[in-house]
N, C-alpha and C positions, 0 to 999 in steps of 0.2 A: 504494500500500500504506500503510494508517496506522502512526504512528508507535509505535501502542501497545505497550509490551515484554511479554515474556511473565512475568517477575516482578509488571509494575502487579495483571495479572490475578490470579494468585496471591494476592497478600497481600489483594484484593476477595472469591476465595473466601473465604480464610480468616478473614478477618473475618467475611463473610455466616455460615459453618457455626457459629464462636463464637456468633452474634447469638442463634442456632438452640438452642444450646445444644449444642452440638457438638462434636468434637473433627477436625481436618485438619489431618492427620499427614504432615510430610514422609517420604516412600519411601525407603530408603537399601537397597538389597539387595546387599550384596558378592556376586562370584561369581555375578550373575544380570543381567544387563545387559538393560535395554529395558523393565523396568518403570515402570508410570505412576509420575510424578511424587510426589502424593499418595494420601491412604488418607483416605476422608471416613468420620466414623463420628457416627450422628445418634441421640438417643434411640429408643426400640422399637426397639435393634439393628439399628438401617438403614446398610449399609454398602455402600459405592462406591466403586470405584478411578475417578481422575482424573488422565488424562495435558493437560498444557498448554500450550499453543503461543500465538506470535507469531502475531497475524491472519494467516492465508494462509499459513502453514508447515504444512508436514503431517508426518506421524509416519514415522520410517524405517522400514524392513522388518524390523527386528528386534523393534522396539515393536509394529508391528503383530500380529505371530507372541504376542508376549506377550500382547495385548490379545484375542487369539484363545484362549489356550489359557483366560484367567480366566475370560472369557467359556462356555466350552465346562463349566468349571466352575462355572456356575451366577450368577459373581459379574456384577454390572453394573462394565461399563466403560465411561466418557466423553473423547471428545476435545474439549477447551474451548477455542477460539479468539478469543472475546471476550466481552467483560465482559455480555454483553446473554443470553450462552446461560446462566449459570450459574442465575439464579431459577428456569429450569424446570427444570432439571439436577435442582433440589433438592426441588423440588417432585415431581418424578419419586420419585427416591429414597424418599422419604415417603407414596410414595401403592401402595397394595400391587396395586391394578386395572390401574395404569397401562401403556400399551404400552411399547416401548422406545425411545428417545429417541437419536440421537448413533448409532448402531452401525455406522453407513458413517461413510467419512470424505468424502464426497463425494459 
């Protein structure tokens, strides 16, 4: 398993979505437990929730059920595991054709 933390990651998104012109917005939901991580919000009103993990951690059953219900909502949901997914994550995002990217965990 690498050694990579799940914070390295983070602070790579959020610089990449700054670079973008962007804003990646730490999550804080009291009272609602198992929301993604982040709230990525990209000019043209392009918006993505992103949950983040240690390479090879996966999401618990409560995150998942979240990642489900936003999803069911219409919103894109991503689970990022390493520094190598997030370009097309964002590239995603940005691209209004594109299919869906990340929506399994596996």
């Amino acid at each position: 398993m690498s050694s990579l933390r799940e914070k390295t990651i983070e602070q790579k998104l959020a610089k990449t979505v700054k670079g973008l012109g962007g804003l990646c917005l730490k999550l804080v939901c009291p009272g609602l437990d198992g929301m993604p991580d982040r709230l990525v919000l990209l000019p043209g009103g392009r918006i993505a929730f992103v949950e983040l993990k240690a390479p090879g951690r996966k999401s618990r059953t409560l995150q998942i059920s979240r990642h489900s219900l936003l999803r069911r909502m219409g919103f894109k949901v991503y689970v990022i595991d390493g520094m190598d997914q997030i370009g097309g994550m964002l590239d995603e995002i940005q691209c209004d054709r594109c299919g869906k990217l990340f929506e399994s965990e596996g």
